[in-house]
C-alpha positions in Angstrom: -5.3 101.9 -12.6 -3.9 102.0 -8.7 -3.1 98.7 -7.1 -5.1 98.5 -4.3 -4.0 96.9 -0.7 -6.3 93.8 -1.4 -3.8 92.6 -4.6 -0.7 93.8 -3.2 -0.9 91.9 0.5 0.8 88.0 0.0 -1.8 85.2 0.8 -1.4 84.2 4.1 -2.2 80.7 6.0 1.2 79.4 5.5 3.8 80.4 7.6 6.6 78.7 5.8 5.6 80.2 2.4 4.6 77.2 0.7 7.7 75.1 1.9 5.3 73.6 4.3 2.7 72.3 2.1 5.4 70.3 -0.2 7.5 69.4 3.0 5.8 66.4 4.5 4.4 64.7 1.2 8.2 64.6 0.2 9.2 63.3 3.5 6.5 60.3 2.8 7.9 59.7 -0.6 11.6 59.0 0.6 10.3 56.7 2.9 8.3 54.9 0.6 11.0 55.0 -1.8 13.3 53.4 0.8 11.3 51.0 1.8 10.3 49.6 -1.8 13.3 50.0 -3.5 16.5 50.7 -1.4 16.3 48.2 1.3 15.1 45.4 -0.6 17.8 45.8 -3.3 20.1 45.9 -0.2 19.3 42.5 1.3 19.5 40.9 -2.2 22.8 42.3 -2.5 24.1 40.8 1.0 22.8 37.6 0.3 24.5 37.6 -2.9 27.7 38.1 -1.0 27.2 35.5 1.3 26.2 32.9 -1.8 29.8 33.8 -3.4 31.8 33.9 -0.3 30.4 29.9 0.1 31.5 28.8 -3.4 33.4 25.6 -3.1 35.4 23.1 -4.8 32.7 21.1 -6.6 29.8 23.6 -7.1 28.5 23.9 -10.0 28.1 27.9 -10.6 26.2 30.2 -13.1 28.5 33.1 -14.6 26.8 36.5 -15.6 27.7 35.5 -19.4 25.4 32.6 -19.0 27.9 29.6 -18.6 27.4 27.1 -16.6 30.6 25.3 -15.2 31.8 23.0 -12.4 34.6 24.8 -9.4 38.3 23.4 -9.5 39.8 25.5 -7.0 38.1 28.2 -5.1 40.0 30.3 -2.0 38.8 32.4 0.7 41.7 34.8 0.1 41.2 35.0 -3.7 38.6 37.4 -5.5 38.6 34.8 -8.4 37.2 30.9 -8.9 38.9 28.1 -11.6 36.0 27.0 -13.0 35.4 24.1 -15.6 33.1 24.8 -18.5 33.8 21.5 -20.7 36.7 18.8 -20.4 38.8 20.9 -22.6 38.1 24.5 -21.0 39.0 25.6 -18.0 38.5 29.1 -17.4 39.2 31.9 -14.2 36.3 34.1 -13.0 36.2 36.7 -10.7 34.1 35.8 -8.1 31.5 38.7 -8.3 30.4 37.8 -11.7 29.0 34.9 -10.6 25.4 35.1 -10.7 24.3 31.4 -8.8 25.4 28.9 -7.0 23.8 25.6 -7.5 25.2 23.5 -5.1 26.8 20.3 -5.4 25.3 17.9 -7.8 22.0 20.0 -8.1 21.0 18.9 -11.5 20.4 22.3 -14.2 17.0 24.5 -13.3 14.8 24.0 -17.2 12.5 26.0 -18.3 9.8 24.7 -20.4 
């Protein structure tokens, strides 16, 4: 009916109460995580920035709707591109939403 020393003493062996046993395998997960997931999505997005900060008059550009137009009038100080979608349409797009840069002349990528 009495509890005897042997139940009430704490298991011992770990001198940071458990805190040690869960510390290094989380350690190894953030680095892991870092290295799959952050970084990568990191350099993406620089290149990204570096693809848009090169749009220039005549490129033809892929929007994040989809649409696929030709550059009138792009500037370095401006966050937004003039970019031709038909003969008829001409339309302004901020420069972030574009998704790729083709290139002069490069003809459109199909898929079969």
């Amino acid at each position: 009916m009495f509890i005897t020393p042997a139940f009430a003493q704490a298991a011992g062996g770990d001198p940071l109460g458990g805190a040690g046993g869960l510390l290094f395998p989380m350690l190894i997960m953030i680095v892991i995580f870092y290295f799959l997931v952050i970084r990568p999505q990191q350099q993406r997005a620089k290149q990204h920035r570096e693809m848009i900060g090169q749009v220039r008059r005549g490129d033809t550009v892929v929007t994040s709707s989809g649409f696929v137009g030709k550059v009138l009038k792009a500037s370095d100080t401006s966050d937004e591109v003039e970019v031709e979608l038909s003969d008829n349409l001409r339309v302004r797009v901020v420069k972030s939403t574009l998704m790729d840069v083709r290139g002069k002349g490069e003809a459109a990528k199909e898929t079969a």
